[in-house]
MDAnalysis code that builds the backbone (N, CA, C; Angstrom):
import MDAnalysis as mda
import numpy as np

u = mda.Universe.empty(351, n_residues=117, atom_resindex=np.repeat(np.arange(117), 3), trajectory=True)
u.add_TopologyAttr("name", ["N", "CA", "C"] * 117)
u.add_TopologyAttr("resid", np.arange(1, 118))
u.add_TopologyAttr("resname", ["UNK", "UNK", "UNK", "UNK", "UNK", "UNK", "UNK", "UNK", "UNK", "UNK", "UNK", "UNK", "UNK", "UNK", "UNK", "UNK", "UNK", "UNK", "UNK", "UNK", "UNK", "UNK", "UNK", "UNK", "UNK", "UNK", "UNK", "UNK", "UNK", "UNK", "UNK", "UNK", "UNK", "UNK", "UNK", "UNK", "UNK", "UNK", "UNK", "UNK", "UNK", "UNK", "UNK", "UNK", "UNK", "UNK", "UNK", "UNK", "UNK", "UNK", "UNK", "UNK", "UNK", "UNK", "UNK", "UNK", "UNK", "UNK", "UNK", "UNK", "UNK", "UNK", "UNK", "UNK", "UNK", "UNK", "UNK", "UNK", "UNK", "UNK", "UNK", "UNK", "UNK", "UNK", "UNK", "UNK", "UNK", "UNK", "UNK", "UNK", "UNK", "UNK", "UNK", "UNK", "UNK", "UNK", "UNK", "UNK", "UNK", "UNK", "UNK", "UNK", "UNK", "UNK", "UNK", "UNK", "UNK", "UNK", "UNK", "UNK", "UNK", "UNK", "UNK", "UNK", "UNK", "UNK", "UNK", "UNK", "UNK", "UNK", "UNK", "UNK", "UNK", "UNK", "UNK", "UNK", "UNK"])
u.atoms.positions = np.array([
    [0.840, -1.178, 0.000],
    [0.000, 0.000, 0.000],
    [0.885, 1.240, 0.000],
    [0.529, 2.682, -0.811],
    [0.710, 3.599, -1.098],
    [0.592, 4.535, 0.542],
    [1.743, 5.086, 0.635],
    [1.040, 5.865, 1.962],
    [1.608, 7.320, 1.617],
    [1.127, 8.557, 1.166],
    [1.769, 10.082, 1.354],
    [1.657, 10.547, 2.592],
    [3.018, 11.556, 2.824],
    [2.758, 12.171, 3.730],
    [3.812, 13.596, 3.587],
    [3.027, 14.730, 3.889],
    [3.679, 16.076, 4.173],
    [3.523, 16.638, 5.324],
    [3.786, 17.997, 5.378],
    [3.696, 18.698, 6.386],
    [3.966, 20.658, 6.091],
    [3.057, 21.427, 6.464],
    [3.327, 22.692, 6.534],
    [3.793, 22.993, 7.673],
    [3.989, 24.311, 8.200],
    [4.396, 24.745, 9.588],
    [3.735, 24.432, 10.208],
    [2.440, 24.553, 9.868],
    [0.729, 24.188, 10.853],
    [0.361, 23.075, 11.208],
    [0.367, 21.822, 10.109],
    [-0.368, 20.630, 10.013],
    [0.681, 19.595, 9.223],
    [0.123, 18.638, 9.658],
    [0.601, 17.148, 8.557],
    [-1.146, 16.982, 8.332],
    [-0.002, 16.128, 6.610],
    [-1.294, 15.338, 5.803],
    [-0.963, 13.833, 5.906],
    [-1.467, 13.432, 5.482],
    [-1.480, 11.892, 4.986],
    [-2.298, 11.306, 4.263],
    [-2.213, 10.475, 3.375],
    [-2.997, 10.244, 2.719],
    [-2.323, 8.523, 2.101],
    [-3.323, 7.811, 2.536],
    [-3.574, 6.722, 2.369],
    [-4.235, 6.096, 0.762],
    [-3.265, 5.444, -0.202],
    [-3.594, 4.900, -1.581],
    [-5.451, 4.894, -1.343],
    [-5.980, 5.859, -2.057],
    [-7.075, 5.501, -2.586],
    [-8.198, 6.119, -1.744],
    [-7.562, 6.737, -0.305],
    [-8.614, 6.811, 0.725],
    [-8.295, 8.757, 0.387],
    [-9.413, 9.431, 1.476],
    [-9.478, 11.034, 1.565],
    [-7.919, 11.100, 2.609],
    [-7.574, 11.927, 2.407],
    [-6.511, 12.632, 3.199],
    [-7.163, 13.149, 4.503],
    [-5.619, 13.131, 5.376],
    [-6.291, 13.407, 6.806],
    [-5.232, 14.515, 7.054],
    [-6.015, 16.002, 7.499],
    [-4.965, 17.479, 7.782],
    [-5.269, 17.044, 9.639],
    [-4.004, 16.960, 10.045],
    [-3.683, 17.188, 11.507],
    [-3.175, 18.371, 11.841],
    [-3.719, 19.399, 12.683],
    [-2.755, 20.757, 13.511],
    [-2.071, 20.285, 14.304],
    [-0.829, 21.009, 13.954],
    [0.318, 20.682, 15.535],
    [-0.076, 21.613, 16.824],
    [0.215, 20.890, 17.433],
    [-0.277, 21.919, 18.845],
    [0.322, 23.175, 18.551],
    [1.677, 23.143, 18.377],
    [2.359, 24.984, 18.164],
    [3.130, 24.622, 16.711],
    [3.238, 25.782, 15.964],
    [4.562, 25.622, 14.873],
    [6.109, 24.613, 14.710],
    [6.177, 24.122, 13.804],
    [7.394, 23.596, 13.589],
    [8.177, 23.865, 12.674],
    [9.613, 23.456, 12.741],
    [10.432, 23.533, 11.648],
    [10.186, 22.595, 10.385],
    [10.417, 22.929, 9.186],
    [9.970, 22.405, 8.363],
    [10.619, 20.661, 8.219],
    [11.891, 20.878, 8.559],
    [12.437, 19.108, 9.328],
    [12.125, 18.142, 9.918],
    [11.529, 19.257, 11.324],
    [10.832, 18.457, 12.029],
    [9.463, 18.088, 11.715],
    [8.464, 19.175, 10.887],
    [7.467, 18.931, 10.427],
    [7.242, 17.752, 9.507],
    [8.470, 17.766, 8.738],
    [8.533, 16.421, 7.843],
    [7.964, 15.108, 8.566],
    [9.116, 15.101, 9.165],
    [8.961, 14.430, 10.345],
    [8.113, 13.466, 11.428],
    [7.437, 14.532, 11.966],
    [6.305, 14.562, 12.361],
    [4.921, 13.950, 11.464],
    [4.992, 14.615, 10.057],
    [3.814, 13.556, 9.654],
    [3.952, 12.352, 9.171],
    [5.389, 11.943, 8.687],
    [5.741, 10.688, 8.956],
    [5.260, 9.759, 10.093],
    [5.739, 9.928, 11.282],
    [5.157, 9.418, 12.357],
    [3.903, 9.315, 12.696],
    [3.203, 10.252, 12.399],
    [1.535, 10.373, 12.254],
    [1.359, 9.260, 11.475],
    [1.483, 9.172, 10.139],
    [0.900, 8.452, 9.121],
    [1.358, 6.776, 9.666],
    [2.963, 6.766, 10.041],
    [2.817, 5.619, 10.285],
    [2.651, 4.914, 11.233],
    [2.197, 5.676, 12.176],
    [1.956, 5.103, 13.292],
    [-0.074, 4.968, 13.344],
    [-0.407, 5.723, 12.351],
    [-2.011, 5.274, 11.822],
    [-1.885, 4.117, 11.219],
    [-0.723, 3.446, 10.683],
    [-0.889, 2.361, 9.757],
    [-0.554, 1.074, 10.819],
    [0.344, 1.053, 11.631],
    [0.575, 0.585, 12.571],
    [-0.806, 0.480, 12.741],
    [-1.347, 1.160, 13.600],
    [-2.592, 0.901, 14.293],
    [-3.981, -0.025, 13.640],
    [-3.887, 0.497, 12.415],
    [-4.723, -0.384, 11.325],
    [-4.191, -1.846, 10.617],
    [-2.945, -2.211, 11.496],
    [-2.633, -3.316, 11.609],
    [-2.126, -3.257, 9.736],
    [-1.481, -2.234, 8.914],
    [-1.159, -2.743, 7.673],
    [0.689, -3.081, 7.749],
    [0.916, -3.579, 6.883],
    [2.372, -4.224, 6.486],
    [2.490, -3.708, 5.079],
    [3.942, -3.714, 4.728],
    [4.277, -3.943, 3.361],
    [4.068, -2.317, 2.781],
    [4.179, -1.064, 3.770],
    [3.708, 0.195, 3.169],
    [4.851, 0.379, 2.273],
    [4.791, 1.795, 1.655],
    [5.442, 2.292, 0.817],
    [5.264, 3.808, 1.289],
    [6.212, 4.439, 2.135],
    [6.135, 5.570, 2.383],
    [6.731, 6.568, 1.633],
    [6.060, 7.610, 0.854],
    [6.252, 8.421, -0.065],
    [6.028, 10.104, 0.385],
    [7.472, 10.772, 0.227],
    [7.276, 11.961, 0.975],
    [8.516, 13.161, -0.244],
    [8.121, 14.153, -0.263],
    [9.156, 15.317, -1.152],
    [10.250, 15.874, -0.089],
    [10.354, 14.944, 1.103],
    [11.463, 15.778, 1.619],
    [12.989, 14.469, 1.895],
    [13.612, 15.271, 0.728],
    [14.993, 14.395, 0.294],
    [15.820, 14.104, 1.572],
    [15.802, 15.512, 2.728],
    [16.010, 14.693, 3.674],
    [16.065, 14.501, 4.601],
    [14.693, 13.667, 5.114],
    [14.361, 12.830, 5.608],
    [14.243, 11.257, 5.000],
    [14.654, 11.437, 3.842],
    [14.388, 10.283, 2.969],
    [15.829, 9.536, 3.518],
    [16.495, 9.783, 3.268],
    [17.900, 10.225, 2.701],
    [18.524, 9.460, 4.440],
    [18.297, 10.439, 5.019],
    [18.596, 10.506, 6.983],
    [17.953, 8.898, 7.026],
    [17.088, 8.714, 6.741],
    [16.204, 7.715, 7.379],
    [17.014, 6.330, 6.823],
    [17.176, 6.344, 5.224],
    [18.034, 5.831, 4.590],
    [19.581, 5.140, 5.147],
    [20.109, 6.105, 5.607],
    [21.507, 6.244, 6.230],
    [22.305, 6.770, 5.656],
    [21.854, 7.254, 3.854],
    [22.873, 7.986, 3.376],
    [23.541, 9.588, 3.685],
    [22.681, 9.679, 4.344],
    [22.748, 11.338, 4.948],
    [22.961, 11.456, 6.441],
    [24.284, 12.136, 6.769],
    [24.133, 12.611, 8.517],
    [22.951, 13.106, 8.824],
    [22.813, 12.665, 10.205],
    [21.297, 13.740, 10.559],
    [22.060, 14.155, 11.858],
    [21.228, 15.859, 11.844],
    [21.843, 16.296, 13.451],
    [20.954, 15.890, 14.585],
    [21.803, 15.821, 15.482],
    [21.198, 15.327, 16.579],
    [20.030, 15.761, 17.144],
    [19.230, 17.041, 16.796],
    [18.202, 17.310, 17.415],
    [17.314, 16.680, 16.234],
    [17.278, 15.776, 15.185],
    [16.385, 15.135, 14.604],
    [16.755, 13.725, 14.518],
    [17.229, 13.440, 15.308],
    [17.718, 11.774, 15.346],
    [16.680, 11.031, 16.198],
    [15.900, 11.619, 17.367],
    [14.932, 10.958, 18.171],
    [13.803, 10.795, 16.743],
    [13.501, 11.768, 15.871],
    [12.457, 11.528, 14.989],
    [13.339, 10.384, 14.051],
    [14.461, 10.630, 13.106],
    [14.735, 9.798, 12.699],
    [14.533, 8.007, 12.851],
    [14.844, 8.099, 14.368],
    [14.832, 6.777, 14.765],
    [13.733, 6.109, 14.844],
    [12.840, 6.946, 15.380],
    [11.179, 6.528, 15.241],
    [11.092, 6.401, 13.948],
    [11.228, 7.287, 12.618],
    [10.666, 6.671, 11.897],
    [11.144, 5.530, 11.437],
    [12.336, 4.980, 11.660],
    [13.133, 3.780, 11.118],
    [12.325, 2.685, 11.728],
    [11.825, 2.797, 12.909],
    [11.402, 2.031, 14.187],
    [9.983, 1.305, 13.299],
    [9.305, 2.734, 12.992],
    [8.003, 2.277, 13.050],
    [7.959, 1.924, 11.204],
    [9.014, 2.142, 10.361],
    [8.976, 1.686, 9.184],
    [9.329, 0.035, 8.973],
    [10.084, -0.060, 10.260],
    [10.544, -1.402, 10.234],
    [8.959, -2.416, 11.017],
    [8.286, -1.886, 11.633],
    [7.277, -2.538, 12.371],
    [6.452, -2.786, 11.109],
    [5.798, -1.956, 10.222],
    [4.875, -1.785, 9.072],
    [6.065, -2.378, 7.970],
    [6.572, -3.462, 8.107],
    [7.167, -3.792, 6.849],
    [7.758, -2.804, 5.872],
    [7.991, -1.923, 5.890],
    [8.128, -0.275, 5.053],
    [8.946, -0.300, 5.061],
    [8.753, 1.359, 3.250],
    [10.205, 1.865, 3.203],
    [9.490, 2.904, 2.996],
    [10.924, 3.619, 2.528],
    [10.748, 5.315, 2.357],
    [11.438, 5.522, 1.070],
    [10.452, 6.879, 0.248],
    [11.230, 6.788, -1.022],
    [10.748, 8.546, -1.340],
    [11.818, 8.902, -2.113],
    [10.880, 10.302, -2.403],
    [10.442, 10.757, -3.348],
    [9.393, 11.618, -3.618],
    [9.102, 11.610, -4.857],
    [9.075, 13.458, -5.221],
    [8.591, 13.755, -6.441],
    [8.628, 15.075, -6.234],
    [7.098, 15.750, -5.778],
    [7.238, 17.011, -5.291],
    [6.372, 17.482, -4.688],
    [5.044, 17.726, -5.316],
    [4.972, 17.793, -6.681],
    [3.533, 17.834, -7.763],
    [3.179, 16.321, -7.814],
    [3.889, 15.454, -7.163],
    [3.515, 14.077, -7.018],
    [3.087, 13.884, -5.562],
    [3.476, 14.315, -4.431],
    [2.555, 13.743, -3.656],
    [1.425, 14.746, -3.453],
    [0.292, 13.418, -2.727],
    [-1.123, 13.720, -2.740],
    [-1.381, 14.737, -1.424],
    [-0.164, 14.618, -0.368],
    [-0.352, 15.021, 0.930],
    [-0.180, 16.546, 0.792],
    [1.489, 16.493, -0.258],
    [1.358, 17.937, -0.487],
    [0.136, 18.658, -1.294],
    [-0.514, 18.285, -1.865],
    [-1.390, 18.882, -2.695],
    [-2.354, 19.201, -2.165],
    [-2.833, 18.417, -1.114],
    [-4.365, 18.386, 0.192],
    [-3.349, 19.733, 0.263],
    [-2.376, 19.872, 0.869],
    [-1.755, 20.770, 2.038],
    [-2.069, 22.500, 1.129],
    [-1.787, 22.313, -0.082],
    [-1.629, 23.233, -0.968],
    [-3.254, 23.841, -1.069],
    [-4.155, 23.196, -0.862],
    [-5.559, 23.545, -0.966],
    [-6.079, 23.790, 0.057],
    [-5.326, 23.465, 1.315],
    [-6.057, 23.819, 1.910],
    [-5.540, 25.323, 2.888],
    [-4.392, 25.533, 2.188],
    [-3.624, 26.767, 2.424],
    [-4.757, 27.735, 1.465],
    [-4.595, 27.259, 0.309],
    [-5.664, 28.470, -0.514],
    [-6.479, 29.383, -0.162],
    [-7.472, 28.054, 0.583],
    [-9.045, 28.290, 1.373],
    [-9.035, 28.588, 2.801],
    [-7.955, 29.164, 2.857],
    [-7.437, 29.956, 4.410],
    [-7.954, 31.644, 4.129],
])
């Protein structure tokens, strides 16, 4: 299964192959790193919960892709997220891959719903 996921300063999306997208508010603002981040963990820790395997996590931020990967240092104030997401990609059978940003679905919810602000 297909899983997107973004993030603005405000909210993560996610969006699940085939299903409506889900906009979450962060309690306060984030960095756009950590925001990455963050809806990663959202999304996969919804998939976790819905008991799926075998995801395919698809996100426009190279890196977190990249960090998560191992090809990229990550600094230490994003290594607790890093690790979670390795954690919970490895629980959901998953990987991580990136794509560009007119390709994911999460960014695009995110993009519309900035509009209609």
């Amino acid at each position: 299964m297909i899983l997107y996921c973004d993030t603005s300063l405000k909210e993560a999306c996610y969006v699940f192959e085939a299903e409506e997208p889900v906009v979450l508010p962060y309690e306060e603002p984030v960095t756009v790193n950590v925001g990455e981040y963050k809806a990663a963990i959202t999304a996969l820790t919804m998939a976790k919960s819905r008991k799926l395997r075998g995801l395919t996590l698809l996100t426009d931020s190279q890196l977190m892709t990249k960090q998560v990967e191992g090809s990229w240092k990550c600094h230490s104030r994003l290594r607790p997220y890093r690790d979670r997401v390795r954690l919970l990609l490895k629980e959901v059978n998953g990987e991580i891959h990136w794509i560009p940003r007119e390709r994911n679905l999460a960014g695009i919810k995110l993009e519309e719903v900035k509009k209609n602000r």
